[in-house]
mmCIF file as Biopython writes it, N, C-alpha, C and O atoms, coordinates in Angstrom:
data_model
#
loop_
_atom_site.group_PDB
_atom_site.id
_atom_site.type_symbol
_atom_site.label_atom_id
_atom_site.label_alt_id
_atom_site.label_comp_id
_atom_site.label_asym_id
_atom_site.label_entity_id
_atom_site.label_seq_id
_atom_site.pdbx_PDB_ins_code
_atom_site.Cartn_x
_atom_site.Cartn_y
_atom_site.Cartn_z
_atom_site.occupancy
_atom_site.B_iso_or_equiv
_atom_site.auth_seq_id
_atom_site.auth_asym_id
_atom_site.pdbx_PDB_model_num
ATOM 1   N N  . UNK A ? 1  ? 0.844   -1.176 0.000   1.0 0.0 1  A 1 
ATOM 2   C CA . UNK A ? 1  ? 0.000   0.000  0.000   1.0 0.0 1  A 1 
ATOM 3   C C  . UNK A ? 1  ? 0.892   1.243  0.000   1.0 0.0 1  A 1 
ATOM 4   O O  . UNK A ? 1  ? 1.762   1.383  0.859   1.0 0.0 1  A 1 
ATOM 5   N N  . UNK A ? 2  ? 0.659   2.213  -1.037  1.0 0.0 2  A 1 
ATOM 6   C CA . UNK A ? 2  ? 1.176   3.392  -1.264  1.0 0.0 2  A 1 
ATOM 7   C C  . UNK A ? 2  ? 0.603   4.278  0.288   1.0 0.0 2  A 1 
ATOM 8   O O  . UNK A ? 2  ? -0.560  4.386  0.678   1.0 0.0 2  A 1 
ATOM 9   N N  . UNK A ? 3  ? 1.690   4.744  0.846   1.0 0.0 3  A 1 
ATOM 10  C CA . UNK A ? 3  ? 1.093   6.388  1.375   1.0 0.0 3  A 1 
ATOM 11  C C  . UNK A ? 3  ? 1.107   7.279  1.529   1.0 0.0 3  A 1 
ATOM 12  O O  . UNK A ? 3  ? 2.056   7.595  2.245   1.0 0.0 3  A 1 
ATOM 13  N N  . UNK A ? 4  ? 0.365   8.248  1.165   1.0 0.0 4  A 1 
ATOM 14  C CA . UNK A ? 4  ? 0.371   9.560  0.928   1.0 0.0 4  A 1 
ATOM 15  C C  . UNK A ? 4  ? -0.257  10.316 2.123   1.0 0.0 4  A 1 
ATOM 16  O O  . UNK A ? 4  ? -1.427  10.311 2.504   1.0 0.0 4  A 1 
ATOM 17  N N  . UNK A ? 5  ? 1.094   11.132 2.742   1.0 0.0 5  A 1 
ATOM 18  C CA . UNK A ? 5  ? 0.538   11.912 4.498   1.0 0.0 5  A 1 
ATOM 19  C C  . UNK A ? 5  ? 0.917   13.423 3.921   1.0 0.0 5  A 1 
ATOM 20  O O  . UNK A ? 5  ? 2.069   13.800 3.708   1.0 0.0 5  A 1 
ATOM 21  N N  . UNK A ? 6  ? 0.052   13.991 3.770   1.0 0.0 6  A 1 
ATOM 22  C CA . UNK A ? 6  ? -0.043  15.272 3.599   1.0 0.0 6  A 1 
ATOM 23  C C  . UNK A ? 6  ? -0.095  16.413 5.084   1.0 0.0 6  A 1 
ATOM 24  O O  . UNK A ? 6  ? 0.037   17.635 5.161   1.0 0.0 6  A 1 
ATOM 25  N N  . UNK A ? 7  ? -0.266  15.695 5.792   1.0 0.0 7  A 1 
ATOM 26  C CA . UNK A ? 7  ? -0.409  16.595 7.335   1.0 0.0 7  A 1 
ATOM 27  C C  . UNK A ? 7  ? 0.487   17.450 7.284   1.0 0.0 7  A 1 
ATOM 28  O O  . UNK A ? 7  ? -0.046  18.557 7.202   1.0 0.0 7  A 1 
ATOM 29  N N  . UNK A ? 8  ? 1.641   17.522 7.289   1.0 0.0 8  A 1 
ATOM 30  C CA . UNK A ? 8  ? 2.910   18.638 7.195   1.0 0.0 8  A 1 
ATOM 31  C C  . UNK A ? 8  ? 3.144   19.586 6.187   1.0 0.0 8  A 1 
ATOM 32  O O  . UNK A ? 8  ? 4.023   20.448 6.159   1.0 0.0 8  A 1 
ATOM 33  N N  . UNK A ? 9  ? 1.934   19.245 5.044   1.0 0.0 9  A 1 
ATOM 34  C CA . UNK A ? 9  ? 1.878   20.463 3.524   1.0 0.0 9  A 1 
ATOM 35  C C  . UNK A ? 9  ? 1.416   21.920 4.583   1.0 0.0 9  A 1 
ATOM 36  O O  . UNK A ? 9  ? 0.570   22.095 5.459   1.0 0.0 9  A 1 
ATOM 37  N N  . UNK A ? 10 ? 2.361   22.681 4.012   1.0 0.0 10 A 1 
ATOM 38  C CA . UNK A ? 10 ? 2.191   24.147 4.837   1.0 0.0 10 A 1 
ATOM 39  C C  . UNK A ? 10 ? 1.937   24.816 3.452   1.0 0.0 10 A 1 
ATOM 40  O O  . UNK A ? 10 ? 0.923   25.511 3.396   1.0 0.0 10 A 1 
ATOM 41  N N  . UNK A ? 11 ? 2.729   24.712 2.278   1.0 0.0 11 A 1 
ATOM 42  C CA . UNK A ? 11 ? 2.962   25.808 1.353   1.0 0.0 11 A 1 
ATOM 43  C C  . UNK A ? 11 ? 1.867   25.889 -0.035  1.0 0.0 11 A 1 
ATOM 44  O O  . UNK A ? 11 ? 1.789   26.863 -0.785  1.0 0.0 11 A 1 
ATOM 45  N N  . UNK A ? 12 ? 1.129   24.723 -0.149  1.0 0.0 12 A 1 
ATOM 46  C CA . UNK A ? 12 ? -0.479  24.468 -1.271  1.0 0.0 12 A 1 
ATOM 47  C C  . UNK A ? 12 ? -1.234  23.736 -0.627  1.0 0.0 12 A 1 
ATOM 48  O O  . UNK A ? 12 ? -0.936  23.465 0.536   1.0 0.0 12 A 1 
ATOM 49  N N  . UNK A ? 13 ? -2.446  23.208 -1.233  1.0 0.0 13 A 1 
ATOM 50  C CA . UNK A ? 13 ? -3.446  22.589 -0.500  1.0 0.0 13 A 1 
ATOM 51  C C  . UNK A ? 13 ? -3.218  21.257 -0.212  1.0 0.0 13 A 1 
ATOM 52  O O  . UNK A ? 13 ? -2.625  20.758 -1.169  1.0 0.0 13 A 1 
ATOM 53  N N  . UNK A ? 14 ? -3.465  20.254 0.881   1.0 0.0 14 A 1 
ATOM 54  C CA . UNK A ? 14 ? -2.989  19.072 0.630   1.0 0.0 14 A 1 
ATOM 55  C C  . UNK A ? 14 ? -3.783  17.873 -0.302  1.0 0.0 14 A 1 
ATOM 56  O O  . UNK A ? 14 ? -3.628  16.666 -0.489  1.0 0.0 14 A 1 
ATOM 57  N N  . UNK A ? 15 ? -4.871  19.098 -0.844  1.0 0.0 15 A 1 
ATOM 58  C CA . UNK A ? 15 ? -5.501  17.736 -2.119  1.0 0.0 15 A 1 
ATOM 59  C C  . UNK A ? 15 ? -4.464  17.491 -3.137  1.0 0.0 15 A 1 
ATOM 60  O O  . UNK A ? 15 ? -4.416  16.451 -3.793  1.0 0.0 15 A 1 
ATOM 61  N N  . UNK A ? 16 ? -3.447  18.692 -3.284  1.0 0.0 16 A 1 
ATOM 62  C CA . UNK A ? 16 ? -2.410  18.477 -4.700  1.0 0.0 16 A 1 
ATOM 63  C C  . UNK A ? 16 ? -1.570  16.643 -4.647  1.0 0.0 16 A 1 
ATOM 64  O O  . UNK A ? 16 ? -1.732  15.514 -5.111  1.0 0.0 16 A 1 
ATOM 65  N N  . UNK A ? 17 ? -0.979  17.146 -4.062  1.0 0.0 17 A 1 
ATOM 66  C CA . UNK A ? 17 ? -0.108  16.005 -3.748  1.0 0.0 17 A 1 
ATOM 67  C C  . UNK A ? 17 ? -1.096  14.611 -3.393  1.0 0.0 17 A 1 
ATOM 68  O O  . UNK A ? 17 ? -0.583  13.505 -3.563  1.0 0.0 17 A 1 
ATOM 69  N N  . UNK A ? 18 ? -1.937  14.667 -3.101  1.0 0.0 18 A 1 
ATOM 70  C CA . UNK A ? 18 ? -3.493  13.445 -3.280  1.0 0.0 18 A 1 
ATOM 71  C C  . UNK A ? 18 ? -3.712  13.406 -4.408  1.0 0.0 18 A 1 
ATOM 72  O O  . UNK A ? 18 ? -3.489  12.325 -4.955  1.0 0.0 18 A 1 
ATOM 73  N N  . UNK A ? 19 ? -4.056  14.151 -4.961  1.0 0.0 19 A 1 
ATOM 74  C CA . UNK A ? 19 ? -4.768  14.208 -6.435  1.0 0.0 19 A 1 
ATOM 75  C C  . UNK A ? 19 ? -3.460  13.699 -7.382  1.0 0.0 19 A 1 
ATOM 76  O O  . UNK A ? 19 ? -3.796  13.105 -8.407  1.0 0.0 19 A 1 
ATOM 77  N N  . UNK A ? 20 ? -2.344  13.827 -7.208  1.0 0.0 20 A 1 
ATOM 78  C CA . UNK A ? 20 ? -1.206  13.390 -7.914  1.0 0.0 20 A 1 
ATOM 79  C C  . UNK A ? 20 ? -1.202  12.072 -8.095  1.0 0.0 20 A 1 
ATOM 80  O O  . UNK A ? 20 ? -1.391  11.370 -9.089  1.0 0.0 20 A 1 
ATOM 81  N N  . UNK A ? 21 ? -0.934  11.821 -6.870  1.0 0.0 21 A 1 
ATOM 82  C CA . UNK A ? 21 ? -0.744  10.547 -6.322  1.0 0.0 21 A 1 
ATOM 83  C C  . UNK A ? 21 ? -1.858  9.575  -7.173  1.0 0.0 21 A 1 
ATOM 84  O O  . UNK A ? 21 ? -1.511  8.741  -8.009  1.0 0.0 21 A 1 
ATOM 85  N N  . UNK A ? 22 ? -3.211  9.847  -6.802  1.0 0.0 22 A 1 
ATOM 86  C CA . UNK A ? 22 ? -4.200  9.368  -7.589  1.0 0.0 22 A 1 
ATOM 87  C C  . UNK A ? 22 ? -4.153  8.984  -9.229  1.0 0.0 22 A 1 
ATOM 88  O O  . UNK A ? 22 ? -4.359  7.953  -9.869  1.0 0.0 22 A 1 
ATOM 89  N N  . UNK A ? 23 ? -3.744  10.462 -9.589  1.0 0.0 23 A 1 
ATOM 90  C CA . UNK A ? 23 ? -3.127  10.003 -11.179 1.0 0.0 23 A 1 
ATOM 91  C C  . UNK A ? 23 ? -2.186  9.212  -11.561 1.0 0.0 23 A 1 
ATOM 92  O O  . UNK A ? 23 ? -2.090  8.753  -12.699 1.0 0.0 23 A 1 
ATOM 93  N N  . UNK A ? 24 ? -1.532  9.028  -10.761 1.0 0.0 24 A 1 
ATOM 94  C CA . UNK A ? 24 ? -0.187  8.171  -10.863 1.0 0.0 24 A 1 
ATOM 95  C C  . UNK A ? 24 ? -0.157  6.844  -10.640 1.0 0.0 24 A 1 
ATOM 96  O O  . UNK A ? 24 ? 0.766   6.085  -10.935 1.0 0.0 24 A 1 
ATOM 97  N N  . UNK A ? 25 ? -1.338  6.528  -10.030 1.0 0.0 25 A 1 
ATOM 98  C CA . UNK A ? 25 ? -1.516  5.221  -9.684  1.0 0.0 25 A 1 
ATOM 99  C C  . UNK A ? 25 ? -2.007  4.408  -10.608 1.0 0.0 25 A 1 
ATOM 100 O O  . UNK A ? 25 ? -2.985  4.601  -11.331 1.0 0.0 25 A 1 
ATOM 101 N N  . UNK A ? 26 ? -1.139  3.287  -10.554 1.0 0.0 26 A 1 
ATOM 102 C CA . UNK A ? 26 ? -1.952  2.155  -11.405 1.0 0.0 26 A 1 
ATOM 103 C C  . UNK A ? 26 ? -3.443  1.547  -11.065 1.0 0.0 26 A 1 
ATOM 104 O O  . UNK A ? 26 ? -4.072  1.867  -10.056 1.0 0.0 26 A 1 
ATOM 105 N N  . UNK A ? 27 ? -3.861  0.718  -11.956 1.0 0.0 27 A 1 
ATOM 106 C CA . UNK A ? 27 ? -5.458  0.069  -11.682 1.0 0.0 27 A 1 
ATOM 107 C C  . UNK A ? 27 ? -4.720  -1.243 -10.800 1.0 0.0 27 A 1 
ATOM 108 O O  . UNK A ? 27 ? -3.753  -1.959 -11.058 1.0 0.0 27 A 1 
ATOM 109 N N  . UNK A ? 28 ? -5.561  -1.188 -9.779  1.0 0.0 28 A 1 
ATOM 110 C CA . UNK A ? 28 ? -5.386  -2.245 -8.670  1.0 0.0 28 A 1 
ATOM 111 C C  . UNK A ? 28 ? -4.515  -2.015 -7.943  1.0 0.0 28 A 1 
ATOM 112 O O  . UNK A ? 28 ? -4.240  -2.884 -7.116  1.0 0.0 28 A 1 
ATOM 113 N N  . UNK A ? 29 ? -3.781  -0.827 -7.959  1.0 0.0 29 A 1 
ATOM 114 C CA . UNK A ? 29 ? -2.964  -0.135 -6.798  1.0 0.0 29 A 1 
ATOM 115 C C  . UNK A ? 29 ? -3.357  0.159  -5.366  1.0 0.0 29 A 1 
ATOM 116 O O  . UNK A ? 29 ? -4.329  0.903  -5.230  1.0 0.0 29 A 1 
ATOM 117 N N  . UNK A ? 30 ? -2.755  -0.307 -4.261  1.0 0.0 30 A 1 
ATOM 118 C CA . UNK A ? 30 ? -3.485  0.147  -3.522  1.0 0.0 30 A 1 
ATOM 119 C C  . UNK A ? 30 ? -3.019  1.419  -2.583  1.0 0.0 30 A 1 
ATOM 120 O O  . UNK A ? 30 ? -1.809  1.534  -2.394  1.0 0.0 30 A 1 
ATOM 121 N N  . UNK A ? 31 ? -4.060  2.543  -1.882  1.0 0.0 31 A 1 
ATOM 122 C CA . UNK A ? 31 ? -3.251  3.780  -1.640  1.0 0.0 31 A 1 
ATOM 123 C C  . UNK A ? 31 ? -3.992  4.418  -0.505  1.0 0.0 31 A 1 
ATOM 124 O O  . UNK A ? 31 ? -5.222  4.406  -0.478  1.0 0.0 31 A 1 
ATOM 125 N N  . UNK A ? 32 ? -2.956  5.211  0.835   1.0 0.0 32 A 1 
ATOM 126 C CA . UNK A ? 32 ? -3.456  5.417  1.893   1.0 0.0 32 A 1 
ATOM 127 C C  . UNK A ? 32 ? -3.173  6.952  1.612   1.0 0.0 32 A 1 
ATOM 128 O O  . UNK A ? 32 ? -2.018  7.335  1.421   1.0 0.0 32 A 1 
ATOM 129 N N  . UNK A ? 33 ? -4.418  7.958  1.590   1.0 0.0 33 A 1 
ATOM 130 C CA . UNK A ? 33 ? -3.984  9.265  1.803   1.0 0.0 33 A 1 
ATOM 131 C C  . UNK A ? 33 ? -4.304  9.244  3.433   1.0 0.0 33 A 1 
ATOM 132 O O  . UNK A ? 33 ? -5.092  8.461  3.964   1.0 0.0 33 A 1 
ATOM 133 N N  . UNK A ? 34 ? -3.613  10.157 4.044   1.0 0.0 34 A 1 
ATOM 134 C CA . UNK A ? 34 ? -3.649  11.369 5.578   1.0 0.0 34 A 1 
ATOM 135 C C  . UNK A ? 34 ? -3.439  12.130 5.336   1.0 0.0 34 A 1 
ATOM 136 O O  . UNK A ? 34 ? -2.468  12.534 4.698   1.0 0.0 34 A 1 
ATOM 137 N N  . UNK A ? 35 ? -4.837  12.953 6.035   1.0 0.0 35 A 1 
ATOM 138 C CA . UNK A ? 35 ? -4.704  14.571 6.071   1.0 0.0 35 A 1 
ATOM 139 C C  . UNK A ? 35 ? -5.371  14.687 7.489   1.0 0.0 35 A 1 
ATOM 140 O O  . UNK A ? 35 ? -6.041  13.956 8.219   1.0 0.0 35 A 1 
ATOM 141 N N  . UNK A ? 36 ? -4.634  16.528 7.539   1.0 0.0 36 A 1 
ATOM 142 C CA . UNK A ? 36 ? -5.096  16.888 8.764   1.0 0.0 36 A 1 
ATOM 143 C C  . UNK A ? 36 ? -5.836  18.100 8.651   1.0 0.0 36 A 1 
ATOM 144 O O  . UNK A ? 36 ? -5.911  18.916 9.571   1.0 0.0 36 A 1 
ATOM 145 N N  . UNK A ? 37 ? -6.471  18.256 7.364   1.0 0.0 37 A 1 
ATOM 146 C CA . UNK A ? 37 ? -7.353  19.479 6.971   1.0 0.0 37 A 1 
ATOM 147 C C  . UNK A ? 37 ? -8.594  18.859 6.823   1.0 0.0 37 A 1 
ATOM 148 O O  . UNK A ? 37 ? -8.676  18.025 5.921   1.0 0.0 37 A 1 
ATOM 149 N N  . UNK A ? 38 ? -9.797  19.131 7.661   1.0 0.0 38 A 1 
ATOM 150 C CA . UNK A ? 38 ? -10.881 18.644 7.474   1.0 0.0 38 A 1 
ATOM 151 C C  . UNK A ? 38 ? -11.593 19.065 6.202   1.0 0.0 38 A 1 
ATOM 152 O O  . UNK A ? 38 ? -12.178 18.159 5.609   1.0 0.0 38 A 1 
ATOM 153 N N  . UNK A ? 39 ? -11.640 20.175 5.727   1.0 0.0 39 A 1 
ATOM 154 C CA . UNK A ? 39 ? -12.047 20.739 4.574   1.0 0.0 39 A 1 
ATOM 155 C C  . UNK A ? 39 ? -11.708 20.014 3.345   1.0 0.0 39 A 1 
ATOM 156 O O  . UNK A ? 39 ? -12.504 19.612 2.496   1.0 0.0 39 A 1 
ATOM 157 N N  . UNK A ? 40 ? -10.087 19.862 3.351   1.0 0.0 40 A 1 
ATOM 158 C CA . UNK A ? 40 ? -9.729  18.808 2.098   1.0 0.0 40 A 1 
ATOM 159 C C  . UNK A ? 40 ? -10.163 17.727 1.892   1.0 0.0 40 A 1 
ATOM 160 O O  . UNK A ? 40 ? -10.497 17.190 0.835   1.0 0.0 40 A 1 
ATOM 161 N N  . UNK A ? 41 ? -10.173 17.168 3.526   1.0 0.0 41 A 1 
ATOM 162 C CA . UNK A ? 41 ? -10.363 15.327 3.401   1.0 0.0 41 A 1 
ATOM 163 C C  . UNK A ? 41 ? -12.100 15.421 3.086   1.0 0.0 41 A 1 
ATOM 164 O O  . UNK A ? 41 ? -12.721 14.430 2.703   1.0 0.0 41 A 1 
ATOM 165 N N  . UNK A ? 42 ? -12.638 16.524 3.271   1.0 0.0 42 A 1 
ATOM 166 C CA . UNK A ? 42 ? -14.515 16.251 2.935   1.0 0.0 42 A 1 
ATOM 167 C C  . UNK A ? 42 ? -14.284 16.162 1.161   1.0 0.0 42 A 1 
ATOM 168 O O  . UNK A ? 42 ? -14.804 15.225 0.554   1.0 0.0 42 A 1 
ATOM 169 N N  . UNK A ? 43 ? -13.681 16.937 0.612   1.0 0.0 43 A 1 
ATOM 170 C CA . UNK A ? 43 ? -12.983 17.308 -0.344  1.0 0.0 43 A 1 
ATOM 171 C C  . UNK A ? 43 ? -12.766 16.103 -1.017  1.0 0.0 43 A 1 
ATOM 172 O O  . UNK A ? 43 ? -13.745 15.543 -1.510  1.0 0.0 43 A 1 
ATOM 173 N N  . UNK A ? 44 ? -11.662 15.609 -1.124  1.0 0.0 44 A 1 
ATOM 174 C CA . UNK A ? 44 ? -11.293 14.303 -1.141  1.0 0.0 44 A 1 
ATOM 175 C C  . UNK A ? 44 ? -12.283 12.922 -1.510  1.0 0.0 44 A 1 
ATOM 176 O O  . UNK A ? 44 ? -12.322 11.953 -2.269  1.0 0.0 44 A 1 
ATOM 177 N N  . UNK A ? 45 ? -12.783 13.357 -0.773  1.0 0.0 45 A 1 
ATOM 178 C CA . UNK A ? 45 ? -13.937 12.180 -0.375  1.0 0.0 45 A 1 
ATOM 179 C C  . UNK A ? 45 ? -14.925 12.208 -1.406  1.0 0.0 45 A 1 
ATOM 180 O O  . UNK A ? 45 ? -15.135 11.164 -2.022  1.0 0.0 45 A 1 
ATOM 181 N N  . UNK A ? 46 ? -15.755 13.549 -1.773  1.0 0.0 46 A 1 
ATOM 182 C CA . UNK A ? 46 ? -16.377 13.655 -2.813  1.0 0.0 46 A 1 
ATOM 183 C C  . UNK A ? 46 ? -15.459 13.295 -4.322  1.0 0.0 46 A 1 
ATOM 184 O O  . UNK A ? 46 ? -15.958 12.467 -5.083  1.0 0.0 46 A 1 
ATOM 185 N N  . UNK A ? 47 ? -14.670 13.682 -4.544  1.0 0.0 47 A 1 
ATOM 186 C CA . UNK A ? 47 ? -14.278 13.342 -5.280  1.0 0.0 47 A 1 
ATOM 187 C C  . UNK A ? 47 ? -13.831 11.987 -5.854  1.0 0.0 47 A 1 
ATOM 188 O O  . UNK A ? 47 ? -13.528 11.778 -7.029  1.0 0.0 47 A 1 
ATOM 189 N N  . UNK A ? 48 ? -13.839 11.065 -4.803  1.0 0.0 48 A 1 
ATOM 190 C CA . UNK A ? 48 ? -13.619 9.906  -4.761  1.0 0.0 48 A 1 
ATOM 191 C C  . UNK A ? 48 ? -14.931 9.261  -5.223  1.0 0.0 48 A 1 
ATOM 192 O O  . UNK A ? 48 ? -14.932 8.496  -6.187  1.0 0.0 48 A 1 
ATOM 193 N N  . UNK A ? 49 ? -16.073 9.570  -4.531  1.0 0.0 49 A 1 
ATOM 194 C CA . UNK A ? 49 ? -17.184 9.341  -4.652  1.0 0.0 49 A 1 
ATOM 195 C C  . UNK A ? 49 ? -17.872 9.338  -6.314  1.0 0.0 49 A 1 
ATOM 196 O O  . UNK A ? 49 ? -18.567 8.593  -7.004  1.0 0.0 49 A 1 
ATOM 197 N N  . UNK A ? 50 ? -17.220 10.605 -6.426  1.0 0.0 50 A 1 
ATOM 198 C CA . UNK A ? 50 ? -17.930 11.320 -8.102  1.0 0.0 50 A 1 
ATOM 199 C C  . UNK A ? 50 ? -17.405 10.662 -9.037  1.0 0.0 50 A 1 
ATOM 200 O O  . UNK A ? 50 ? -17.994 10.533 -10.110 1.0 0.0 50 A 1 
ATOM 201 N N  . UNK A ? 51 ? -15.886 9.981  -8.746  1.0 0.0 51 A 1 
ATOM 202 C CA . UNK A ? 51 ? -15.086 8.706  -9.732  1.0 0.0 51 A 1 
ATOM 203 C C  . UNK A ? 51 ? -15.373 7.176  -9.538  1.0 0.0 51 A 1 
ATOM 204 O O  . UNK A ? 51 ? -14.796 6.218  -10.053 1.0 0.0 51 A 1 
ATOM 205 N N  . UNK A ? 52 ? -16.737 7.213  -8.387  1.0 0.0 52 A 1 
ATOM 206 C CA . UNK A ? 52 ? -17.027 5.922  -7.988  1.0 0.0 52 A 1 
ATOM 207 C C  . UNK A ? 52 ? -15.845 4.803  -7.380  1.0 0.0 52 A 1 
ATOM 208 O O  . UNK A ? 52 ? -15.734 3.616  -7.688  1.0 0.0 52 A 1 
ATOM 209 N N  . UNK A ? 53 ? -15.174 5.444  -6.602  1.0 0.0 53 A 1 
ATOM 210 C CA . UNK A ? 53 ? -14.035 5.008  -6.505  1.0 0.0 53 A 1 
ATOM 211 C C  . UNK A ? 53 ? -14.585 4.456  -4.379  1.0 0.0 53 A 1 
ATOM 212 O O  . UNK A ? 53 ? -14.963 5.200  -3.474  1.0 0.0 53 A 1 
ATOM 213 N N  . UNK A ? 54 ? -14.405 3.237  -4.376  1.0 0.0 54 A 1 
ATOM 214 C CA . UNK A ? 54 ? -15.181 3.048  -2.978  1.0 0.0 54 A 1 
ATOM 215 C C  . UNK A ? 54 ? -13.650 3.520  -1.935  1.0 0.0 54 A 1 
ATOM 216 O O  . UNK A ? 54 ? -12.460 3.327  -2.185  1.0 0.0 54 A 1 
ATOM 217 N N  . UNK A ? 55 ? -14.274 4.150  -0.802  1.0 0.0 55 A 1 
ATOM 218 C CA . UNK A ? 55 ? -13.219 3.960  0.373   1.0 0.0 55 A 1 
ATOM 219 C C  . UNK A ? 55 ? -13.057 3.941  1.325   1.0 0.0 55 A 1 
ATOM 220 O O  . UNK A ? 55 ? -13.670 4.907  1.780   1.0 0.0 55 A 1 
ATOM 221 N N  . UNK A ? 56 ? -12.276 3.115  2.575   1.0 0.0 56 A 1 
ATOM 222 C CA . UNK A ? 56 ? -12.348 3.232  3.514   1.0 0.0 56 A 1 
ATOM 223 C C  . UNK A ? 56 ? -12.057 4.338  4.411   1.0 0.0 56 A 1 
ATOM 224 O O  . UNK A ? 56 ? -10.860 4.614  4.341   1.0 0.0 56 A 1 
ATOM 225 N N  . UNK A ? 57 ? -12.740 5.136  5.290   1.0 0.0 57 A 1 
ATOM 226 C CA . UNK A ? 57 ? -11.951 6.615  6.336   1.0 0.0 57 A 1 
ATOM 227 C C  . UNK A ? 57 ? -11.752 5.913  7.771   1.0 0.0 57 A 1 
ATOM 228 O O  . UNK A ? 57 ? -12.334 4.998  8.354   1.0 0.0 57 A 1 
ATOM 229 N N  . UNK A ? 58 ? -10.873 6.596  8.020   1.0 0.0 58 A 1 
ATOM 230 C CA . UNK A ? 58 ? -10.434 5.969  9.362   1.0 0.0 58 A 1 
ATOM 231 C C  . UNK A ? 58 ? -9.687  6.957  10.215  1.0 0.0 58 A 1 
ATOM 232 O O  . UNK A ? 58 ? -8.496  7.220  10.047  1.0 0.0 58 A 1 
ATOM 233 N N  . UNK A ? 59 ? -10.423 7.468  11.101  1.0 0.0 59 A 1 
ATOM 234 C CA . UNK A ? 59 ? -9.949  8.961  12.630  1.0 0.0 59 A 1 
ATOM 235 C C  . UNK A ? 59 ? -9.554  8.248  13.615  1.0 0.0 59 A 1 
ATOM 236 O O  . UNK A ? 59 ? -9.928  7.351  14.371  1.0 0.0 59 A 1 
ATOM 237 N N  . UNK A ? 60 ? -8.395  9.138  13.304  1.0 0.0 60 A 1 
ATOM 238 C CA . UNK A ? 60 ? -7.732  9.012  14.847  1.0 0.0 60 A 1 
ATOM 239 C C  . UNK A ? 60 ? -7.423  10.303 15.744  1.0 0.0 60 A 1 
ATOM 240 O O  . UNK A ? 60 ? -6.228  10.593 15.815  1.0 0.0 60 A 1 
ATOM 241 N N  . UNK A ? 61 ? -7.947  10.780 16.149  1.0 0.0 61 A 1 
ATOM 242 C CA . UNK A ? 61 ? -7.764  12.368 16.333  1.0 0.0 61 A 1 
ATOM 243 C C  . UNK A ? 61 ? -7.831  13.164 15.319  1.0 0.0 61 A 1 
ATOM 244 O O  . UNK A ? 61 ? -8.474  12.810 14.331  1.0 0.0 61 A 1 
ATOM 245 N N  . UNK A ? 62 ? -7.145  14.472 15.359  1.0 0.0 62 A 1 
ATOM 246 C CA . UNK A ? 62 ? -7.284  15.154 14.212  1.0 0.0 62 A 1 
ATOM 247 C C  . UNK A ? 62 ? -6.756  14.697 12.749  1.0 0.0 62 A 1 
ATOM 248 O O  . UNK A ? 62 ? -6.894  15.467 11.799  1.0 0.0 62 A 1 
ATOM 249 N N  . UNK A ? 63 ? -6.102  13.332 12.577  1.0 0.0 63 A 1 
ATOM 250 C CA . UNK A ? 63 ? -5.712  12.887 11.555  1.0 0.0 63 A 1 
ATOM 251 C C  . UNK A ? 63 ? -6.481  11.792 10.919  1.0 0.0 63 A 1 
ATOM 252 O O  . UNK A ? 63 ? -6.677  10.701 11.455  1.0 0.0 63 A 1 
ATOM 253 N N  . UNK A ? 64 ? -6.958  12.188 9.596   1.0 0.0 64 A 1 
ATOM 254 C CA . UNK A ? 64 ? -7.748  11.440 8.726   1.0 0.0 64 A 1 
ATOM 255 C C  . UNK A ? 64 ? -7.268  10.684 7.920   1.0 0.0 64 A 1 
ATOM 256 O O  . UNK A ? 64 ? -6.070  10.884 7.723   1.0 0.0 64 A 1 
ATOM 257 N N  . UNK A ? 65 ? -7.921  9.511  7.102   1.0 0.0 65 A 1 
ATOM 258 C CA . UNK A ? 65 ? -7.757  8.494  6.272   1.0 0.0 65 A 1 
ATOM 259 C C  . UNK A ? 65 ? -8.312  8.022  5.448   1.0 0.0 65 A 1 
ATOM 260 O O  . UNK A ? 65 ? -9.358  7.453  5.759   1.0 0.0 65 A 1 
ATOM 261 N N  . UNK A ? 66 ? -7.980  8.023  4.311   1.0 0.0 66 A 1 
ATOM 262 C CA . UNK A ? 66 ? -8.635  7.051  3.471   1.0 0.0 66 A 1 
ATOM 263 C C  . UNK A ? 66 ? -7.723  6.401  2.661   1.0 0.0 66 A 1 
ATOM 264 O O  . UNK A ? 66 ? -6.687  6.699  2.067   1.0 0.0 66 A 1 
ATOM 265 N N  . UNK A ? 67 ? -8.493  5.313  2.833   1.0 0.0 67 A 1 
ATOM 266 C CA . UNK A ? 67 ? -7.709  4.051  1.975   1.0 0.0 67 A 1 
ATOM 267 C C  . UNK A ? 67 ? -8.922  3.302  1.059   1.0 0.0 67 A 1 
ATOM 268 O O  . UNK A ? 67 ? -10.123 3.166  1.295   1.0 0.0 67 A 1 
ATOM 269 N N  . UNK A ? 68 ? -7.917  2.790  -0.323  1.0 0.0 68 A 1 
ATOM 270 C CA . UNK A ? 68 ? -8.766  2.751  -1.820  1.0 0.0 68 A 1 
ATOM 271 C C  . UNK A ? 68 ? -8.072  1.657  -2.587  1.0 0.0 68 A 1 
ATOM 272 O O  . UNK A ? 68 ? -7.006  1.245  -2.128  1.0 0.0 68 A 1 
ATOM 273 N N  . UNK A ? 69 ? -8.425  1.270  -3.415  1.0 0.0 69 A 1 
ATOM 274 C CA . UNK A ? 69 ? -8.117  0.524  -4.679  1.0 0.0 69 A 1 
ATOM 275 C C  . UNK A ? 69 ? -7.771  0.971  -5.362  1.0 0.0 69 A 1 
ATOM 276 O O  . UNK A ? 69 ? -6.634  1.118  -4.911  1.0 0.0 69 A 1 
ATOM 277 N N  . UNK A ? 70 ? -7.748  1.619  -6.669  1.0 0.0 70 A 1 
ATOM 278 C CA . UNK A ? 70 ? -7.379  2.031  -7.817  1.0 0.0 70 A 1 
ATOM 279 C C  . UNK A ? 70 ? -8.392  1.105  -8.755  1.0 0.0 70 A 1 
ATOM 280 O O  . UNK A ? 70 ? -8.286  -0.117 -8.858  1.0 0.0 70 A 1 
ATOM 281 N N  . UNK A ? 71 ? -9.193  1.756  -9.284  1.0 0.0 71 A 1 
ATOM 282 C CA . UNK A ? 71 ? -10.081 0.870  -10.016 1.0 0.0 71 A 1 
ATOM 283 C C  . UNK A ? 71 ? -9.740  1.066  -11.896 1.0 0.0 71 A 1 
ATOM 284 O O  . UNK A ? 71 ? -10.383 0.407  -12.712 1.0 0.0 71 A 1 
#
């Protein structure tokens, strides 16, 4: 499993480096984004949704998760 922890992006949004990642991935890849911006990870999520792309979220305090397939 690929992962992608964006929590420490100070200088762009941390969907960039998600959304990269996403493109970059092969079909049947599998891939963990973390973020610690609630706004992005709602973010995120729709977008995942709108590509029909299923995923798991998973909180642990202020740090979020989702983990996916690559379809």
């Amino acid at each position: 499993m690929k992962t992608i922890n964006t929590c420490e992006q100070k200088q762009y949004s941390p969907l960039i480096p998600a959304i990269i990642a996403i493109c970059k991935a092969e079909k049947g890849e599998k891939l963990e984004i973390v973020m610690n911006d609630a706004a992005a990870f709602s973010d995120l999520k729709e977008y995942l949704s709108e590509q029909h792309i299923g995923f798991r979220e998973i909180y642990d305090g202020e740090q979020m998760t989702v983990q996916f397939i690559m379809c």
